[in-house]
C-alpha positions as CSV (number, residue, x, y, z in Angstrom):
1,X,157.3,172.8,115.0
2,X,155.0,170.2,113.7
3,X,151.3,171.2,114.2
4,X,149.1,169.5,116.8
5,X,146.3,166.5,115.4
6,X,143.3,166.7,116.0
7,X,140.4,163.9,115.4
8,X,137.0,165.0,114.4
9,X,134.5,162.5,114.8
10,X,131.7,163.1,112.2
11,X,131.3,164.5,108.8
12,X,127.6,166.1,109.1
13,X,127.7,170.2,110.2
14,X,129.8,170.2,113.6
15,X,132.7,168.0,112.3
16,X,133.3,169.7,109.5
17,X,133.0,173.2,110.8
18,X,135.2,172.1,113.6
19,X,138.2,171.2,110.9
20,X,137.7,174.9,109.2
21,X,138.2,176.8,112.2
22,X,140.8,174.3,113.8
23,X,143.3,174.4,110.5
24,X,142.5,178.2,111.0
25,X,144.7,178.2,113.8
26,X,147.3,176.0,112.6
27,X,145.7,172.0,113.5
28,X,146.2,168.8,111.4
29,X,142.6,167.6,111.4
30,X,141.3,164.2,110.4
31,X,137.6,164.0,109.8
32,X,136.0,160.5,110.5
33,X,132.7,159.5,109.7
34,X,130.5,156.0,109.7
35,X,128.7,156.5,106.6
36,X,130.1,155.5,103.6
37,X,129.8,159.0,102.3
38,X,128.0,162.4,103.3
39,X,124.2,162.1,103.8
40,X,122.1,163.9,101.3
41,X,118.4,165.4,102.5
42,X,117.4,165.9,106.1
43,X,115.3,168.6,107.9
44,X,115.8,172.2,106.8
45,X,118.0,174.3,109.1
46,X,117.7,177.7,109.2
47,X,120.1,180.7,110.6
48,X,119.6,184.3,112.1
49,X,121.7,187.0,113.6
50,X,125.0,186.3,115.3
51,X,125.1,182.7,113.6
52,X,124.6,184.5,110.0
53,X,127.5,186.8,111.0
54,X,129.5,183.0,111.3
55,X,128.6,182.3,108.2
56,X,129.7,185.5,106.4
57,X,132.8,184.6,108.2
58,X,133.3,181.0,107.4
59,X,133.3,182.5,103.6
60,X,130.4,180.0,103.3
61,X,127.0,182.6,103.0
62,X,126.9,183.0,99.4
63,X,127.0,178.7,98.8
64,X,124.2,178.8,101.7
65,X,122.2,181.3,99.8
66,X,122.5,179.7,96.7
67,X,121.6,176.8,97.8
68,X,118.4,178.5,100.1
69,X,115.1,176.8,100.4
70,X,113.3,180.3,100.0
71,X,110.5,179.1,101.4
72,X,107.3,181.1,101.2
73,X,104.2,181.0,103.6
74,X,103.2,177.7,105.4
75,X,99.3,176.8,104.9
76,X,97.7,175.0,108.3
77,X,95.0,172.8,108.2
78,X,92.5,172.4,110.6
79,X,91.4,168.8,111.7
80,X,88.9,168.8,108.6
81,X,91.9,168.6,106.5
82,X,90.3,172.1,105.4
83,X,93.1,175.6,105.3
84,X,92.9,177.5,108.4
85,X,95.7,180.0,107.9
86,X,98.9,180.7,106.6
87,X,101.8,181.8,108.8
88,X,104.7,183.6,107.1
89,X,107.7,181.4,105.8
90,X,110.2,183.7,107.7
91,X,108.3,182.8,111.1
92,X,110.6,179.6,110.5
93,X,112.7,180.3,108.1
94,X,114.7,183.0,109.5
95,X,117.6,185.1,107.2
96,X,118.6,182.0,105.6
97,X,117.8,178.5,105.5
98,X,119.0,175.3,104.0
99,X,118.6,171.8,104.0
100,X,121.3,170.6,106.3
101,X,122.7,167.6,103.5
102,X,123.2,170.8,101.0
103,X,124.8,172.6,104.1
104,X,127.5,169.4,105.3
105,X,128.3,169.3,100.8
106,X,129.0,173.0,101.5
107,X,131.3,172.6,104.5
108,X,133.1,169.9,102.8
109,X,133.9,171.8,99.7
110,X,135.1,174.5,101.6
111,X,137.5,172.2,103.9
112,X,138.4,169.1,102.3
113,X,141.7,170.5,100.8
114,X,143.4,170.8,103.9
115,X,141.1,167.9,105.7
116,X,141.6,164.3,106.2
117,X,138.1,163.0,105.4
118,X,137.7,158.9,106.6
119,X,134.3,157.4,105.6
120,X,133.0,154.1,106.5
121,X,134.9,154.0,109.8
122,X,134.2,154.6,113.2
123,X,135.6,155.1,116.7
124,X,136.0,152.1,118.9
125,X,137.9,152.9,122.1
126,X,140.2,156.2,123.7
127,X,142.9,155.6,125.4
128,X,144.4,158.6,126.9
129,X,148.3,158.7,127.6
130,X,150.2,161.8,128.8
131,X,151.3,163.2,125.3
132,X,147.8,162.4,123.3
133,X,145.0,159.8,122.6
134,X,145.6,156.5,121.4
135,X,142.6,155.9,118.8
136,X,141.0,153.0,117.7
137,X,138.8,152.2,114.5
138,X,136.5,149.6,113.4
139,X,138.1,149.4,109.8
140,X,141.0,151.3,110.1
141,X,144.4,151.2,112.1
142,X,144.7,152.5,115.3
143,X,146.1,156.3,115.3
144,X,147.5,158.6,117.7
145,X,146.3,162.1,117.9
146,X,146.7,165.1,120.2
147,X,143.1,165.7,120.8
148,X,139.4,164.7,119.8
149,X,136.8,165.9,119.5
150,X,133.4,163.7,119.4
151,X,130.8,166.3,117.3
152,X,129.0,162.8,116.0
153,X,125.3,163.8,117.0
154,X,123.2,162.8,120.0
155,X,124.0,158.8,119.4
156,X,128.1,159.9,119.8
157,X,130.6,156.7,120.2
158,X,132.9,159.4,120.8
159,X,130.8,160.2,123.9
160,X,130.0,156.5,124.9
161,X,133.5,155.7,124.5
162,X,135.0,158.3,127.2
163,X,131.9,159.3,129.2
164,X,129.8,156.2,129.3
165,X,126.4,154.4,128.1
166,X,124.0,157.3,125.9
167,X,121.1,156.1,128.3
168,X,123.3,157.9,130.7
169,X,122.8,161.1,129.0
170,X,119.8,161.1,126.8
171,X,116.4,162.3,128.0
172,X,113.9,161.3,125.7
173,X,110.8,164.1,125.3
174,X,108.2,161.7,124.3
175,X,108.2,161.9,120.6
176,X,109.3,160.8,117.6
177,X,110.9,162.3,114.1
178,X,110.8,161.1,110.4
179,X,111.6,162.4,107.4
180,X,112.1,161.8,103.9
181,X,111.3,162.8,100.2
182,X,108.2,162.4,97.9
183,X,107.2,162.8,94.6
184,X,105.5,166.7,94.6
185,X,101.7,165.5,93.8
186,X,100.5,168.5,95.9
187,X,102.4,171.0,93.6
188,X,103.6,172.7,96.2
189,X,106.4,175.7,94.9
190,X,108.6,176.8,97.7
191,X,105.3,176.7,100.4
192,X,104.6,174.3,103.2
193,X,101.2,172.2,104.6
194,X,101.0,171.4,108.0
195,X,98.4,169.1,108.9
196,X,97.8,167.4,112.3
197,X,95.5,164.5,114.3
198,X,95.9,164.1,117.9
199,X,100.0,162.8,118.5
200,X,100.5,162.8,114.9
201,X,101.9,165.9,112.6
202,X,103.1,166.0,108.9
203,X,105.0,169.4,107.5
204,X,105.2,168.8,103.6
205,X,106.7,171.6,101.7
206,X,108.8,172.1,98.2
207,X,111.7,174.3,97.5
208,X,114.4,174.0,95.3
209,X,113.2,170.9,93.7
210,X,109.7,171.3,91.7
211,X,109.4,167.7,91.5
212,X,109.8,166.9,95.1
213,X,108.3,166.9,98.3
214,X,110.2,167.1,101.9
215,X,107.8,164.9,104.4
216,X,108.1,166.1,108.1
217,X,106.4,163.6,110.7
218,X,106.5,164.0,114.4
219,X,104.6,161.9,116.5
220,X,104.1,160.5,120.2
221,X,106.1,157.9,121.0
222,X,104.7,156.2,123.7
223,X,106.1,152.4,124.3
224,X,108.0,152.8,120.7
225,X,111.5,151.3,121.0
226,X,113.7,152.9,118.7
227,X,116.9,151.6,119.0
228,X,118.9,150.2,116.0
229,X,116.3,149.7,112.9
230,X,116.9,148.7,109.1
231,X,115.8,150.3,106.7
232,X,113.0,147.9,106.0
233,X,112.6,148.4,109.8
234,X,112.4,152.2,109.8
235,X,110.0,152.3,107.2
236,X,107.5,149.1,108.9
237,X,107.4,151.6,112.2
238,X,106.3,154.5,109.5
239,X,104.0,152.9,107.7
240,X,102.3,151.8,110.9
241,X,102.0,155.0,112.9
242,X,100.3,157.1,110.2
243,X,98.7,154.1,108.9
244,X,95.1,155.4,109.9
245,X,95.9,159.2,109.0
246,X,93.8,161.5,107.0
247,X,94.4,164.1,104.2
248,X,97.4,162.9,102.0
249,X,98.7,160.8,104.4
250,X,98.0,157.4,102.4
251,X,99.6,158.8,99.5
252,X,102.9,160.1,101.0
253,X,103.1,156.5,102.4
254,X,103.0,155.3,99.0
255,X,106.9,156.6,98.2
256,X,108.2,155.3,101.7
257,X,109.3,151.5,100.0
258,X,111.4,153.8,97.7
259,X,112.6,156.4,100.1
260,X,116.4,156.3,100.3
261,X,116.8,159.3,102.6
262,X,114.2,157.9,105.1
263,X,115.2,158.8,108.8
264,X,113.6,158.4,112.3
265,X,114.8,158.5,115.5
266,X,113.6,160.1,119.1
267,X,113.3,163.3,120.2
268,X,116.0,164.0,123.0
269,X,118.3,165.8,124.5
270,X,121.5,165.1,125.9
271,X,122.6,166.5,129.8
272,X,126.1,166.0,131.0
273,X,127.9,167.5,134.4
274,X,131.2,168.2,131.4
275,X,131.7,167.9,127.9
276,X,135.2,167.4,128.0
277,X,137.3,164.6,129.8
278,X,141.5,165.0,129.2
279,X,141.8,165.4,125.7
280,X,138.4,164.8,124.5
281,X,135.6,167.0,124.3
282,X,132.1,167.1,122.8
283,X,130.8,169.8,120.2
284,X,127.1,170.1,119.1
285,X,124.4,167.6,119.6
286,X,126.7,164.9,121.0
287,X,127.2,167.6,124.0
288,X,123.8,169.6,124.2
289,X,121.4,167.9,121.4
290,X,118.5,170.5,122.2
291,X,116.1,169.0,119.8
292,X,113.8,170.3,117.0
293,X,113.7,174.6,117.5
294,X,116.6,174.6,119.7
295,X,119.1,176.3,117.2
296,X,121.1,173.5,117.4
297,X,123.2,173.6,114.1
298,X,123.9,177.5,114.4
299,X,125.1,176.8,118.0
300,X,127.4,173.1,116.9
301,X,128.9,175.9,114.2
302,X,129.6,178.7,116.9
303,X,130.6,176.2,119.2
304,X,133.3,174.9,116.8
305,X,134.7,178.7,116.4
306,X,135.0,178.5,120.2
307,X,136.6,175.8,120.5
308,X,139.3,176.5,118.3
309,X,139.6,180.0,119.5
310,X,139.6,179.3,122.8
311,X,142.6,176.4,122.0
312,X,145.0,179.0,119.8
313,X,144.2,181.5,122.8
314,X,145.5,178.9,125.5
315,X,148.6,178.4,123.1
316,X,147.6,175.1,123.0
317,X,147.1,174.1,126.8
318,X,143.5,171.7,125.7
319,X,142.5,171.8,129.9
320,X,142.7,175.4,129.6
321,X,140.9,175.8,126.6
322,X,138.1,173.1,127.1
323,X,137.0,175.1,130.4
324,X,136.6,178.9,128.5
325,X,134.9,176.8,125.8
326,X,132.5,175.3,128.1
327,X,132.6,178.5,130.3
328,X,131.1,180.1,127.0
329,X,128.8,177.4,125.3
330,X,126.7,176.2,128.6
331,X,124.2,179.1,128.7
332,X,123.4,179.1,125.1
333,X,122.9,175.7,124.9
334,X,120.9,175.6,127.7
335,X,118.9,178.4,126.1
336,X,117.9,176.2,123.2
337,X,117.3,173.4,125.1
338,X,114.4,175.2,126.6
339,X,113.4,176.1,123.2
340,X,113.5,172.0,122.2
341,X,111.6,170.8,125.3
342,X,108.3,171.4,124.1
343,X,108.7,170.7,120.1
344,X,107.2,167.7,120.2
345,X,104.0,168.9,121.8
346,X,104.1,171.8,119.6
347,X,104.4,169.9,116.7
348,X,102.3,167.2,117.2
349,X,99.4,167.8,120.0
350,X,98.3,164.7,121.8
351,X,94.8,165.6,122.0
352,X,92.1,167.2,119.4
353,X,91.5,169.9,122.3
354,X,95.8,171.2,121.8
355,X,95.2,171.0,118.2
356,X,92.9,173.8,118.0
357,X,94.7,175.7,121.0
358,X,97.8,175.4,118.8
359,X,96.2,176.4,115.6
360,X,94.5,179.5,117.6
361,X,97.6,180.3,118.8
362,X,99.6,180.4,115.5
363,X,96.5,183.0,113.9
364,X,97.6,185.5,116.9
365,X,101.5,185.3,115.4
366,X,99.1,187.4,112.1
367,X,99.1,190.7,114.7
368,X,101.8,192.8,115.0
369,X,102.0,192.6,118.2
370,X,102.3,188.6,118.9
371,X,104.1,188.6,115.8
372,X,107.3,190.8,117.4
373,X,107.3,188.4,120.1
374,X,107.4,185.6,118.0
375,X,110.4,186.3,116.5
376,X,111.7,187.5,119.5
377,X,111.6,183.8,121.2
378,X,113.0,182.4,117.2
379,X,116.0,184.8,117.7
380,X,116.6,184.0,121.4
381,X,118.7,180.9,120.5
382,X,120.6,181.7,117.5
383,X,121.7,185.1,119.4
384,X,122.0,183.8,122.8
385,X,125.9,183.3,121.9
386,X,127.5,187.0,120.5
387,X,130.1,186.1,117.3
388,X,133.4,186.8,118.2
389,X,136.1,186.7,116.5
390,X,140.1,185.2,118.2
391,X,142.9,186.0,116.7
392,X,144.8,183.8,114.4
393,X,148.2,183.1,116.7
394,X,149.9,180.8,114.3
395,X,149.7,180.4,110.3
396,X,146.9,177.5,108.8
């Protein structure tokens, strides 16, 4: 019997995890992806509990380890630019953490024998017909496939091309995110600065690489239009919200014009009534984006284990499938959202008044006490969905 296809829309941490678990249980799986090629950098992502279990599972912990951040205590500055305290790195760090464009080489290593990987393409339009989906491409030729599966982030076309418009979906928290890398003047080794000025926040830190920094910003984003930006764009809109900011700020702005990892976008979240529609369904942030401490990578990764366990336990039947997978996913994700919701103002305080009521609150995670329910609320997320494992009903 030829084996079913399946479509994967995006290369980053979903897609790909999608395509191991998928061949697992016996899928053809083509991997598309609009960027010419995987994206390096990005925000560390970090794993604990049931989601390092996954990853133990996936064959893919000891590349995760090895390529760790191993980050050590984080320093926080006051509003004098002056050290405050420190709060333990694995307050954020959790078991194991990595940057996520280390984690998406790792995932591709480990799947592109068996994987179709497209780059520099995109989807365009679904058309569902009683035997699969008919799938259109902005470069390449249209394809048939038995199912797809839209895990390309909170800005999906997978998404906008079955359910509708993004603005439909997306509920913007009233913040901003950037990042990219510096040169390490601080000489920072495997630590972290966070310093903050009413709606503006920077987390520099340096791990693996001596020589460079990883530049954090979060800010308010009140009457910013984000939309699509160039590069040249992207960096203008930098530039000009921490152009007044204290400590290091001037001089971290000083490597954006040669910054080629430079991202920013919104904070959000995506709400839908169903994150499948016929034979297309959503994984990850495209589904649930839960935003910045929502657990949202551990959760695309377990989600994609579901999904393809739930379709080899259903033999197949995708309506069947799609529901258990859903049936299992919504209360996690819902978890982390709640986790997300308040990032931004955690990260970057509107006022000079929440600055020091964060800060206070950060020296209480020092007790014991405080401490144990701290990482209690860190682990809520990644162990709000228990690892299972599905039996493996027909040979990869």
């Amino acid at each position: 019997m030829t084996a079913k296809t399946v479509l994967v829309s995006g290369a980053s941490i979903a897609g790909p995890s999608a395509a191991y678990w998928l061949h697992r249980h016996g899928y053809r799986v083509t991997v598309v992806e609009t960027a010419p090629e995987l994206r390096p950098g990005g925000q560390a992502v970090d794993f604990r509990g049931e989601q390092v279990k996954l990853l133990a599972a996936m064959g893919v912990l000891g590349d995760v380890r090895r390529y760790e951040t191993a980050m050590g205590e984080q320093t926080v500055l006051g509003l004098d630019a002056k050290p405050q305290l420190t709060v333990p790195g694995a307050a954020w760090s959790g078991e194991v953490e990595i940057l996520r464009g280390d984690l998406a080489r790792v995932l591709y290593e480990h799947t592109r024998s068996y994987t179709e990987y497209v780059f520099g393409d995109r989807v365009t339009s679904l058309t569902e017909h009683a035997d699969g989906v008919e799938v259109t491409f902005s470069r390449g030729a249209p394809r048939k496939f038995d199912l797809v599966v839209g895990a390309d982030g909170v800005h999906s076309g997978v998404r906008a091309a079955a359910f509708g418009p993004e603005a439909d979906f997306r509920r913007d928290l009233g913040f901003g995110i950037a990042g990219f890398t510096a040169p390490n003047h601080l000489g920072l080794d495997h630590t972290s600065v966070m310093y903050n000025e009413p709606g503006r926040g920077l987390t520099v830190g340096s791990h693996r690489h001596a020589d460079r920094l990883h530049v954090g910003l979060v800010f308010a984003a009140d009457g910013v239009e984000f939309g699509r930006r160039s590069a040249g764009e992207q960096r203008a809109l930098v530039a000009r919200l921490f152009a007044d900011t204290g400590w290091e700020t001037p001089k971290l702005l000083e490597s954006l014009p040669a910054a080629t990892d430079l991202y920013v976008d919104s904070i959000s979240q995506i709400h839908l009534d169903r994150w499948s529609k016929g034979r297309v369904v959503l994984l990850g942030d495209a589904a649930w984006c839960a935003g910045p401490g929502g657990s949202g990578t551990g959760l695309a990764m377990m989600g994609a284990q579901v999904l393809a366990g739930e379709l080899a336990a259903a033999g197949g039947d995708h309506v069947t499938a799609f529901a258990k997978y859903e049936e299992r996913l919504r209360k996690p994700a819902a978890v982390g959202q709640k986790n997300g919701k308040g990032s931004g103002n955690f990260l970057a305080p509107r006022t000079a008044a929440k600055i020091r009521s964060r800060n206070r609150a950060y020296k209480m995670l020092s007790t014991r006490l405080f401490g144990r329910v701290f990482t209690w609320m860190t682990d809520r997320a990644a162990n709000a969905l228990e690892y299972r494992e599905y039996p493996v009903l027909t040979a990869a």
